[in-house]
N, CA, C and O atoms as CSV, one atom per row, in Angstrom:
chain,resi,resn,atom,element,x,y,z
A,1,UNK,N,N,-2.735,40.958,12.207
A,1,UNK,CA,C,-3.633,41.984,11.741
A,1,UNK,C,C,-3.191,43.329,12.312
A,1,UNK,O,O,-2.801,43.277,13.479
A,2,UNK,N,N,-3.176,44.518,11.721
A,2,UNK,CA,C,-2.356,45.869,12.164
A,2,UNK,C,C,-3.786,46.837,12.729
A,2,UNK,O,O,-4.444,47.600,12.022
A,3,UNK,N,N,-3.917,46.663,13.582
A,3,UNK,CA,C,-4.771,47.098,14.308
A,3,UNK,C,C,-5.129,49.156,14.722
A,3,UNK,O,O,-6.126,49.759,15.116
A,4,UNK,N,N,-3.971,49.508,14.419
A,4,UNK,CA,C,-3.195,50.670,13.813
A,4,UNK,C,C,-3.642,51.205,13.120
A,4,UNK,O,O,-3.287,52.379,13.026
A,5,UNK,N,N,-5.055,50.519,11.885
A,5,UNK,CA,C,-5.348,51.812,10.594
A,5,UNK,C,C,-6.036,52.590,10.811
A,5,UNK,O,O,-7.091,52.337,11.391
A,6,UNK,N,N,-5.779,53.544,10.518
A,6,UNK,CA,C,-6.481,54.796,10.891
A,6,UNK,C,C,-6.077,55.479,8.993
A,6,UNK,O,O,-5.355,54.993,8.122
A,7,UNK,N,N,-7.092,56.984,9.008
A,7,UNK,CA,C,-8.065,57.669,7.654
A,7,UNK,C,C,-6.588,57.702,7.742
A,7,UNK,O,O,-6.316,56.501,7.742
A,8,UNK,N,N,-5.259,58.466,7.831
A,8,UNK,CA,C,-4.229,59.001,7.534
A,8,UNK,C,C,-3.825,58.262,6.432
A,8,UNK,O,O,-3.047,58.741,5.607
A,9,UNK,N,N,-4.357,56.949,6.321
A,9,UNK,CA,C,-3.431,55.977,5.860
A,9,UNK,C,C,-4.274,55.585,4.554
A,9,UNK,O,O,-4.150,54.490,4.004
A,10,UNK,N,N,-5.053,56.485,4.160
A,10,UNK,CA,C,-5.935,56.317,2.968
A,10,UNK,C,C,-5.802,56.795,2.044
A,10,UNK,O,O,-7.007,57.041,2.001
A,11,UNK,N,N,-5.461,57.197,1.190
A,11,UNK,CA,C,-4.998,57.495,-0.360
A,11,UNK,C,C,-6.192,57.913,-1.243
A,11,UNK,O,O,-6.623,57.060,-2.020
A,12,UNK,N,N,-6.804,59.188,-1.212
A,12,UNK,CA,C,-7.478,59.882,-1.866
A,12,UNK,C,C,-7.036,60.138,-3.556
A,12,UNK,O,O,-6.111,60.851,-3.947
A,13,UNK,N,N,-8.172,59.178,-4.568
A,13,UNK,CA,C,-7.255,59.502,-5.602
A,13,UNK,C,C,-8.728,60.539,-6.430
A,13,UNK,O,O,-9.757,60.219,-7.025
A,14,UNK,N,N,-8.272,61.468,-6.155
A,14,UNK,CA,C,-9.316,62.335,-7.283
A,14,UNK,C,C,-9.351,62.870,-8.469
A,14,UNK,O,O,-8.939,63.989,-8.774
A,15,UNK,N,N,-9.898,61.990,-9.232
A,15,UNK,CA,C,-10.581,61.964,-10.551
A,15,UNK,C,C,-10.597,63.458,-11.598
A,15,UNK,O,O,-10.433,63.662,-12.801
A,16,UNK,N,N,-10.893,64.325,-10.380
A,16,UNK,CA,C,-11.384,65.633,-11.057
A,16,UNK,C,C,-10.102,66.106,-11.578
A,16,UNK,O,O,-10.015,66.759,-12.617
A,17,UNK,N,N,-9.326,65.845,-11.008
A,17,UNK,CA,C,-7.725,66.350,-10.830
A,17,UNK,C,C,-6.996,65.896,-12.289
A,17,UNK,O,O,-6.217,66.406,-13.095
A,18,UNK,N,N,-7.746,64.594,-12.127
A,18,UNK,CA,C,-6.587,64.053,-13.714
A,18,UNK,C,C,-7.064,64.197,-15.470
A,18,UNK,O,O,-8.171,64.451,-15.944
A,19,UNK,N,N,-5.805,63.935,-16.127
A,19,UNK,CA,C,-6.644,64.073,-17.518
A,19,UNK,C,C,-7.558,62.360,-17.976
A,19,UNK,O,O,-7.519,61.194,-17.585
A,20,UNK,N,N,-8.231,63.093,-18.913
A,20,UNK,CA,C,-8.703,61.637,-19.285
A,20,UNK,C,C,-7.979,60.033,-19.576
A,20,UNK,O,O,-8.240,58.877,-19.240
A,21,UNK,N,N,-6.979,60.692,-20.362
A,21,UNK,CA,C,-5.581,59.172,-20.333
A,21,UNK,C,C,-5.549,58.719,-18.598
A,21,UNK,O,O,-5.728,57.568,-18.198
A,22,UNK,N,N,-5.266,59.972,-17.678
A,22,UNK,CA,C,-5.069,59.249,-16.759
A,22,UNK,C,C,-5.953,58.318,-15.970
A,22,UNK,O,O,-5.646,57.265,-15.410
A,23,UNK,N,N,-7.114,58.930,-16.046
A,23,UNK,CA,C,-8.257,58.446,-15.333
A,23,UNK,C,C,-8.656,56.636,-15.920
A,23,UNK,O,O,-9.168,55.779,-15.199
A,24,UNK,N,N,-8.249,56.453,-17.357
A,24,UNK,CA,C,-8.664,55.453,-17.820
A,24,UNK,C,C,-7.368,54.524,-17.272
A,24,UNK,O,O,-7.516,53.309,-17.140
A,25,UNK,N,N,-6.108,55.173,-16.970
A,25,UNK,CA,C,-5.038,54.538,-16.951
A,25,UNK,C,C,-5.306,53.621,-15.158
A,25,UNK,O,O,-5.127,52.527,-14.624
A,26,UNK,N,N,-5.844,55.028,-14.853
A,26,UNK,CA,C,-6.287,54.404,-13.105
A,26,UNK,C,C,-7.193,53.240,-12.783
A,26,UNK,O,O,-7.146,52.288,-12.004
A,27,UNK,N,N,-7.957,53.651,-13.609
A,27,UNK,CA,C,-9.513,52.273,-13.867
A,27,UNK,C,C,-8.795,50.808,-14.782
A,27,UNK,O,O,-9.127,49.703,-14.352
A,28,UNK,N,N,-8.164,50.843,-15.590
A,28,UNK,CA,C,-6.891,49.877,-15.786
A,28,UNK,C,C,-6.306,48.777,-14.723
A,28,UNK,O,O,-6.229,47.548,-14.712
A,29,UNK,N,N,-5.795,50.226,-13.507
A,29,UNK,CA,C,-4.986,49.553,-12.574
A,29,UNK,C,C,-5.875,48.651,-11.909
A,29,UNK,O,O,-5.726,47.430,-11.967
A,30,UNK,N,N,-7.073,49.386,-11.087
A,30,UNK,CA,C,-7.875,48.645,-10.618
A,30,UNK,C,C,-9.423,49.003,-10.738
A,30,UNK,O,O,-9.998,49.878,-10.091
A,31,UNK,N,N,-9.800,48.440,-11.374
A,31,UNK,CA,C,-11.016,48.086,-12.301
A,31,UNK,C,C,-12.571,48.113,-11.526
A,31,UNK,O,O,-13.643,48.688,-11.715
A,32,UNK,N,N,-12.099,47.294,-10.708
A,32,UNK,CA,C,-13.053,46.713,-9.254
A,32,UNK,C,C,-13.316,47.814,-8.282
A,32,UNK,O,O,-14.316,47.832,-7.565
A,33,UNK,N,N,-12.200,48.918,-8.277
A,33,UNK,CA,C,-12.786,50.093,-7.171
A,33,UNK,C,C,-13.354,50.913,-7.614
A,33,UNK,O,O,-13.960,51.729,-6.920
A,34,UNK,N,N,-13.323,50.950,-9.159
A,34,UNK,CA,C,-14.129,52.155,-9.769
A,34,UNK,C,C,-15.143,51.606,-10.537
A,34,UNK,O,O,-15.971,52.404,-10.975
A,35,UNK,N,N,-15.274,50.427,-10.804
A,35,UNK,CA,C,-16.891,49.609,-11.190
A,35,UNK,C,C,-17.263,48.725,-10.636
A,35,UNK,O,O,-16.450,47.993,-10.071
A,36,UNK,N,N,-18.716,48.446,-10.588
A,36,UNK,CA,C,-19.508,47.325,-9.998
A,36,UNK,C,C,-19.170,45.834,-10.287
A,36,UNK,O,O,-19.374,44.978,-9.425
A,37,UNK,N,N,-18.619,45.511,-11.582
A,37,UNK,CA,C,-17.833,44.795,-12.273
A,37,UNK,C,C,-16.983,45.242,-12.936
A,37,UNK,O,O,-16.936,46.425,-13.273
A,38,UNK,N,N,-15.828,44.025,-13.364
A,38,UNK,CA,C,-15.352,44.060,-14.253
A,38,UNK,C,C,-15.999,43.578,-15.762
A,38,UNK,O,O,-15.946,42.392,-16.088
A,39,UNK,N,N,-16.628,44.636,-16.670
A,39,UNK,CA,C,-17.439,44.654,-17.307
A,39,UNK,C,C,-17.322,45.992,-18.564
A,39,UNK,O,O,-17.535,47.177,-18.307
A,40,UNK,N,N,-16.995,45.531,-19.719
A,40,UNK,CA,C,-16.946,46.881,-20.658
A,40,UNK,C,C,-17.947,47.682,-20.875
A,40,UNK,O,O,-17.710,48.733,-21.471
A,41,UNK,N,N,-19.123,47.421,-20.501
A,41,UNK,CA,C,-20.396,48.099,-20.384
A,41,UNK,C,C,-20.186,48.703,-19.278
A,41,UNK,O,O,-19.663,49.779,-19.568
A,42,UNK,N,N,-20.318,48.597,-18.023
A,42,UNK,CA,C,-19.983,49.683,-16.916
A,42,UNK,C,C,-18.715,50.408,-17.587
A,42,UNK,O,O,-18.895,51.625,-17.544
A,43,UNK,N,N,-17.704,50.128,-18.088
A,43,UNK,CA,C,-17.211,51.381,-18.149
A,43,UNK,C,C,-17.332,52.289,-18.973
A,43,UNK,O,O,-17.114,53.478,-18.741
A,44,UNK,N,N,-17.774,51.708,-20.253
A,44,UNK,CA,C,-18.767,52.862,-21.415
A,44,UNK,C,C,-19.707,53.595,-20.630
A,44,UNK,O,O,-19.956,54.750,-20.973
A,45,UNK,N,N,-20.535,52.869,-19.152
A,45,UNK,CA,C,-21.234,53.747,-18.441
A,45,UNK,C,C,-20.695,54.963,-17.844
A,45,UNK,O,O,-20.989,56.149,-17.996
A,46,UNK,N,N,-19.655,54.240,-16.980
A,46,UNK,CA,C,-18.485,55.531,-15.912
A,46,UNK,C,C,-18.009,56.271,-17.028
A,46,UNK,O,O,-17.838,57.479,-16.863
A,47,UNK,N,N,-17.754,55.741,-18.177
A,47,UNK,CA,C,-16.931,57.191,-19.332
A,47,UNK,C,C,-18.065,58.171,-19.871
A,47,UNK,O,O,-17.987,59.399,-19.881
A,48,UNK,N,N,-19.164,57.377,-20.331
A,48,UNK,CA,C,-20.304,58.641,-20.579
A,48,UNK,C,C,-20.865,59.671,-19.811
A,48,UNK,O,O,-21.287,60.788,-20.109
A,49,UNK,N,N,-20.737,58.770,-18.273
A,49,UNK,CA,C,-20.934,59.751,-17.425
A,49,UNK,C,C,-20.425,61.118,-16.750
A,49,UNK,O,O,-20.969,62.103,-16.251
A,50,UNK,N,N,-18.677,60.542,-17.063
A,50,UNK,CA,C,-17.784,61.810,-16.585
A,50,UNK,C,C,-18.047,62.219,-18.526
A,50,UNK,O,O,-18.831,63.111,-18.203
A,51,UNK,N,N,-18.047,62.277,-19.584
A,51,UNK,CA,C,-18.069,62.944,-20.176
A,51,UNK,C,C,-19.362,63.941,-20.485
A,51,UNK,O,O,-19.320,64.970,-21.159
A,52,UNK,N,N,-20.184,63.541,-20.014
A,52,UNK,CA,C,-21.245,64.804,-20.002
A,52,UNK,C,C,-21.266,65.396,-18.848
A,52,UNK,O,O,-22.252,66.134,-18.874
A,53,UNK,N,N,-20.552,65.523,-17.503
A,53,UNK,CA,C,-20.218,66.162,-16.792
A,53,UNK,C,C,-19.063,66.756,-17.046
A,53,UNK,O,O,-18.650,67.493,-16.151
A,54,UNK,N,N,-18.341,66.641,-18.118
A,54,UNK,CA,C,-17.000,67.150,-18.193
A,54,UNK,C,C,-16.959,68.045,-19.647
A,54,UNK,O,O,-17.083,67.458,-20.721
A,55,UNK,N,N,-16.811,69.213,-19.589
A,55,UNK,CA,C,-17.036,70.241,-20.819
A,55,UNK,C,C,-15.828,70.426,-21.698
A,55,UNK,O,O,-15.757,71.144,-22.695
A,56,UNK,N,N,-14.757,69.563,-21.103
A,56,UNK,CA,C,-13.272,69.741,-21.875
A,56,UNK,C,C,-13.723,68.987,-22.840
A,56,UNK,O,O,-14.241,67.871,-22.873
A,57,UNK,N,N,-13.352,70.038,-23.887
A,57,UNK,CA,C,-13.990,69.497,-25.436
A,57,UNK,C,C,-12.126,68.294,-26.221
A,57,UNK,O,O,-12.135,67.528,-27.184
A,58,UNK,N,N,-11.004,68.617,-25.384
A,58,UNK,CA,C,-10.067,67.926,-25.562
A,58,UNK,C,C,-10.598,66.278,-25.327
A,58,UNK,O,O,-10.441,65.367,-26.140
A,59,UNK,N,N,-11.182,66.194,-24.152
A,59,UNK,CA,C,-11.573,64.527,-23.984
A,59,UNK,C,C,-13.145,64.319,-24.710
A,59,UNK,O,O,-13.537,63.153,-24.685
A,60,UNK,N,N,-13.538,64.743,-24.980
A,60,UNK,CA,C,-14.319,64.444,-26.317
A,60,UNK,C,C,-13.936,64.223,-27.928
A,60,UNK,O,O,-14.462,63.597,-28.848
A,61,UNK,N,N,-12.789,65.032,-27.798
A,61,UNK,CA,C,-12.355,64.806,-29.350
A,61,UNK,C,C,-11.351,63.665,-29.335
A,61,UNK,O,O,-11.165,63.144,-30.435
A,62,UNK,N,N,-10.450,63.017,-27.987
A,62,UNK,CA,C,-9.982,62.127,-27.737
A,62,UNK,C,C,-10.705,61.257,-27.587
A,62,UNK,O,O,-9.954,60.432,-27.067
A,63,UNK,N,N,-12.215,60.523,-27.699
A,63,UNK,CA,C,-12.560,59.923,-27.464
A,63,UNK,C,C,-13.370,59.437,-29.192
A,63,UNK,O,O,-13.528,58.288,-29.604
A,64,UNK,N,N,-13.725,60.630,-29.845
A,64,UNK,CA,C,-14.003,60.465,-30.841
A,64,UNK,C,C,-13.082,60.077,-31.739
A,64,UNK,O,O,-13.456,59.197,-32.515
A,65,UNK,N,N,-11.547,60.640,-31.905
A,65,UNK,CA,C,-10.768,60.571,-32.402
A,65,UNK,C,C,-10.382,58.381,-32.031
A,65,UNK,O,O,-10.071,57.542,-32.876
A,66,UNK,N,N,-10.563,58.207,-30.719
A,66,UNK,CA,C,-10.634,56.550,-30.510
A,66,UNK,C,C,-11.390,55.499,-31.182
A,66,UNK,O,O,-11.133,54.299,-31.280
A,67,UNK,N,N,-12.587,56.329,-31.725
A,67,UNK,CA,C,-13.579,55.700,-32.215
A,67,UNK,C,C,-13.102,55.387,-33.752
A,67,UNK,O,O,-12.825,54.294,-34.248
A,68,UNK,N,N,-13.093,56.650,-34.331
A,68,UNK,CA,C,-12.401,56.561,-35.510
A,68,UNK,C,C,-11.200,55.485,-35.962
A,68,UNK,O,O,-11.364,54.773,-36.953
A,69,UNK,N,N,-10.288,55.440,-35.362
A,69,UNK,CA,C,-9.267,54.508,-35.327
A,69,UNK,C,C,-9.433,53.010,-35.006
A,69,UNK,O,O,-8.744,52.202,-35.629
A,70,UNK,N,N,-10.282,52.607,-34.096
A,70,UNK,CA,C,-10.879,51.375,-33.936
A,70,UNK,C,C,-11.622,51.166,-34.398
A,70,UNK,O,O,-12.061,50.036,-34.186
A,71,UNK,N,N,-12.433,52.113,-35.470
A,71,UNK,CA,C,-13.106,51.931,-36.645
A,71,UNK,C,C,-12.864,51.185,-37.711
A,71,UNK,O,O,-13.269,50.157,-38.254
A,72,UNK,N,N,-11.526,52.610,-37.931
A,72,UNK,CA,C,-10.563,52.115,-39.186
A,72,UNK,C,C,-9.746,50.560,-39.037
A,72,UNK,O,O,-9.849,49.633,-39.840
A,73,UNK,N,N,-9.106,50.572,-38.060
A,73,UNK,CA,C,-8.296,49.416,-37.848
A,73,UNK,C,C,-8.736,47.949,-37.947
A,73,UNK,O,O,-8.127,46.892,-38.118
A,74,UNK,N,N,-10.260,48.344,-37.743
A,74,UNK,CA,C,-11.079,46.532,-37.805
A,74,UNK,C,C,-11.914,46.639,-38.909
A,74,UNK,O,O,-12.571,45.620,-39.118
A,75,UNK,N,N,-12.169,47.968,-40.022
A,75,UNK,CA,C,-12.823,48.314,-40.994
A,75,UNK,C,C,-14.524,47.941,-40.612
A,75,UNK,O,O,-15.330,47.355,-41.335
A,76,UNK,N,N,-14.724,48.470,-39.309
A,76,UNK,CA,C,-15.899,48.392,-38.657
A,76,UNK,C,C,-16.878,49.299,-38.919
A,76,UNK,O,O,-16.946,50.365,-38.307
A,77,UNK,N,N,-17.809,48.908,-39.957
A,77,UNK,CA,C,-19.111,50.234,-40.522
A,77,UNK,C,C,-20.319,50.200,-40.012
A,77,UNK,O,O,-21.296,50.744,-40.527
A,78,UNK,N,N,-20.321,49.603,-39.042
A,78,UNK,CA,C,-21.469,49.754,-37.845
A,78,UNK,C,C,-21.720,50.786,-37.011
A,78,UNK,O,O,-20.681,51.284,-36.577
A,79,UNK,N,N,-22.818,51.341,-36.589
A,79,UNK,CA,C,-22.649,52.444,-35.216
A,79,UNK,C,C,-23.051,51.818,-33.635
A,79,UNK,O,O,-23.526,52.477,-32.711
A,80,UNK,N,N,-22.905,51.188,-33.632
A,80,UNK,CA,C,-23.326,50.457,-32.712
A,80,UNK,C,C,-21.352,51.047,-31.409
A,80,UNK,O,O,-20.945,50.691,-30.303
A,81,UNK,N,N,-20.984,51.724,-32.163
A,81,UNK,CA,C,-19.944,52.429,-30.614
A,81,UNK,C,C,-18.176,51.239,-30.769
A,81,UNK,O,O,-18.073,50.274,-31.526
A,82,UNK,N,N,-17.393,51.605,-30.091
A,82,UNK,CA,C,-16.247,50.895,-29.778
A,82,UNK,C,C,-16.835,50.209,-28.654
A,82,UNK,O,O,-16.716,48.984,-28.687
A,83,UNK,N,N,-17.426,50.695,-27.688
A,83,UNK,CA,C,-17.757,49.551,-26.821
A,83,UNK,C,C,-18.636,47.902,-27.009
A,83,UNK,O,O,-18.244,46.764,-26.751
A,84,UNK,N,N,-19.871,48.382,-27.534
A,84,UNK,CA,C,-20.446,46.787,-27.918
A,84,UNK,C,C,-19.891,46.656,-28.909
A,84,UNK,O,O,-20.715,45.948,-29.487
A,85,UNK,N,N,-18.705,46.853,-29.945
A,85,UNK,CA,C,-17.925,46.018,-31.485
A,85,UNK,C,C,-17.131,45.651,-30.384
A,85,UNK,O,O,-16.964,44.454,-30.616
A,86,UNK,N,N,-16.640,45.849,-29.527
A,86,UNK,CA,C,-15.504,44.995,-28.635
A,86,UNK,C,C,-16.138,43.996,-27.828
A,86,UNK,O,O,-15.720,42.838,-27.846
A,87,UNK,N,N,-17.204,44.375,-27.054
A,87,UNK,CA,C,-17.872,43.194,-26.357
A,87,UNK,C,C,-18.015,42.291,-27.476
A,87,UNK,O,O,-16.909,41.750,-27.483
A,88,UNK,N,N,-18.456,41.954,-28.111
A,88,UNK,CA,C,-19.036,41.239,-29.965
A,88,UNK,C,C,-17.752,40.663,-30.306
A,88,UNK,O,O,-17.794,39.474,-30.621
A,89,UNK,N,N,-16.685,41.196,-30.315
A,89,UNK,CA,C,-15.283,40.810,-30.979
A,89,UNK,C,C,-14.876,39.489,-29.566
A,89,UNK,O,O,-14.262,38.427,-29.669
A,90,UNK,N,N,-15.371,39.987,-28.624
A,90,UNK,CA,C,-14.096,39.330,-27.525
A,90,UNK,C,C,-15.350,38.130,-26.672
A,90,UNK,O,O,-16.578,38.114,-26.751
A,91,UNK,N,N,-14.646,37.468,-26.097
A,91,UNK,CA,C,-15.617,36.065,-26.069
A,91,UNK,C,C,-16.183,36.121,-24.817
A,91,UNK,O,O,-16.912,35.199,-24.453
A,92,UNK,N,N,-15.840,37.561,-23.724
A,92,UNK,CA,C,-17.013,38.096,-22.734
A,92,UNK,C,C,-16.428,38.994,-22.394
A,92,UNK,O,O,-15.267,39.255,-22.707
A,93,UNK,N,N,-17.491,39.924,-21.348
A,93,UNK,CA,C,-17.410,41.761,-21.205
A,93,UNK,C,C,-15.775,41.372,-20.552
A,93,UNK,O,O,-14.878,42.056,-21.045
A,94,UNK,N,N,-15.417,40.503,-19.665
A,94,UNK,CA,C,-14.414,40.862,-18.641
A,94,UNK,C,C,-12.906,40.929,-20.104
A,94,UNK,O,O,-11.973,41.731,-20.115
A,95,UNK,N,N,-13.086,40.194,-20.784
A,95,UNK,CA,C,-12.075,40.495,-21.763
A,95,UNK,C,C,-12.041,41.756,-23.180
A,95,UNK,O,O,-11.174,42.083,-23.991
A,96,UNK,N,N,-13.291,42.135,-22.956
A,96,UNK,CA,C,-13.673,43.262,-23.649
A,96,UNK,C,C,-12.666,44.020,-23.040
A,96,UNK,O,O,-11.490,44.159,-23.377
A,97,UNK,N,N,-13.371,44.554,-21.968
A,97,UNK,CA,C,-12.901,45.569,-21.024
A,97,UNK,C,C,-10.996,45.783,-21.066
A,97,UNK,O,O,-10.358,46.826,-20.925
A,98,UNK,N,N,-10.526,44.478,-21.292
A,98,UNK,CA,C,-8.883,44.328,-21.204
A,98,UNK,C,C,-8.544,44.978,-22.638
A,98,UNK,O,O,-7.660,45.828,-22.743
A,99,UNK,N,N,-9.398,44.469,-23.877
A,99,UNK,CA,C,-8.722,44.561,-25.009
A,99,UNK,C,C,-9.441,46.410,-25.122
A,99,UNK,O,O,-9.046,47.206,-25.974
A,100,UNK,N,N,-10.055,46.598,-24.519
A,100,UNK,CA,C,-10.200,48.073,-24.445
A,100,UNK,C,C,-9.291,49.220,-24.248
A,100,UNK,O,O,-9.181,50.274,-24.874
A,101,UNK,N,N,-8.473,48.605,-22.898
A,101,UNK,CA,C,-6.946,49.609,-22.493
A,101,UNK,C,C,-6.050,48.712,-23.180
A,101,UNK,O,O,-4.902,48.997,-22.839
A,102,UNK,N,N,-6.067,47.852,-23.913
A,102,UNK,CA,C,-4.586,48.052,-25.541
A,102,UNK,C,C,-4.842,48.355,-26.350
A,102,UNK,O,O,-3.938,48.554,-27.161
A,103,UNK,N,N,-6.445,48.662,-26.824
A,103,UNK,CA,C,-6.442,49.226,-27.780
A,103,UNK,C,C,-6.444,50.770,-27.743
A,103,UNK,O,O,-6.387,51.375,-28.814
A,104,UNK,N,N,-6.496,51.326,-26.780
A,104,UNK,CA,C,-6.707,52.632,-25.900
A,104,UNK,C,C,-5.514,53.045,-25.671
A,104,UNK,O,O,-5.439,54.268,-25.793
A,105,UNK,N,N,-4.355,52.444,-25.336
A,105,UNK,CA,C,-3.069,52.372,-24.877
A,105,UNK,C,C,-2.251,52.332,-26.050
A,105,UNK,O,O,-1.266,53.070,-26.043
A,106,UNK,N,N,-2.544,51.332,-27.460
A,106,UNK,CA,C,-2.090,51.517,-28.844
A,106,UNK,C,C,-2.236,52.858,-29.247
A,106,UNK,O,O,-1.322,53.635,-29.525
A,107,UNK,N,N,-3.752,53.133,-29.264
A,107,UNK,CA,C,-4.188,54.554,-29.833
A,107,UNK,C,C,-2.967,55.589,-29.198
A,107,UNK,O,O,-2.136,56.037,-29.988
A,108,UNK,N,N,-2.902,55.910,-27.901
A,108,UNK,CA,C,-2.657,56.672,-27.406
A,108,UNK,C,C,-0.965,56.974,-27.833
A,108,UNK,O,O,-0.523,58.122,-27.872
A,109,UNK,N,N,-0.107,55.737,-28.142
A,109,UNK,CA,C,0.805,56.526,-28.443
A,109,UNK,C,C,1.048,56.863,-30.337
A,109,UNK,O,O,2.108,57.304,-30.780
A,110,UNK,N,N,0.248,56.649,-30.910
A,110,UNK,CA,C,0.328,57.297,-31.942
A,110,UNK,C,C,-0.354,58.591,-32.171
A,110,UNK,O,O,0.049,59.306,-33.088
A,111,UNK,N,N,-1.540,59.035,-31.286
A,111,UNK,CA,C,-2.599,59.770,-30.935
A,111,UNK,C,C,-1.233,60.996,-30.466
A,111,UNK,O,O,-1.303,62.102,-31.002
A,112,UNK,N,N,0.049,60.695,-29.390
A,112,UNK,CA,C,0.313,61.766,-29.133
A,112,UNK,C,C,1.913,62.258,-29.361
A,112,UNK,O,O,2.835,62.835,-28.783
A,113,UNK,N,N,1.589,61.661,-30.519
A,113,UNK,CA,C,3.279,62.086,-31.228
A,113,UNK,C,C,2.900,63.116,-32.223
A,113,UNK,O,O,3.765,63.654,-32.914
């Protein structure tokens, strides 16, 4: 056991700092430090939340622009959101949540060509 750790050795990753791709890319990596679960509902929570704290109208139209496309792509005419049509599609939240960053991760590179 390294008896040795000390704050130096802590890795501050702040949120405010990054763009929205990144932030989702971070919550990706590890899921568990930035939600209570691994759960696609907490993170429709953590994303609504930084988006009404967040006035960049770029990650709003990136997010709408997500909706649209995972709309189109499953010919989904419900409003019920990308988040519960994915919980509904996938056979529980913890695999929601996965097919969320490929479908997020698909979007994204056609989104930025």
């Amino acid at each position: 056991m390294n008896h040795n750790y000390d704050s130096s050795q802590i890795k501050v990753i702040d949120l405010s700092q990054m763009s929205l791709p990144e932030i989702i890319r971070e919550i990706e990596a590890r899921p568990l430090m930035w939600l209570p679960e691994k759960h696609i509902m907490y993170f429709w929570t953590f994303l609504q939340g930084y988006l009404l704290t967040n006035q960049d109208r770029i990650d709003h139209t990136l997010m709408i622009e997500f909706e649209k496309h995972f709309s189109n792509k499953y010919q989904i005419k419900t409003t019920h959101g990308w988040a519960r049509n994915m919980n509904h599609m996938c056979s529980n939240p913890h695999d929601a949540l996965d097919r969320f960053f490929e479908e997020f991760n698909e979007f994204m590179e056609v989104y930025e060509q």
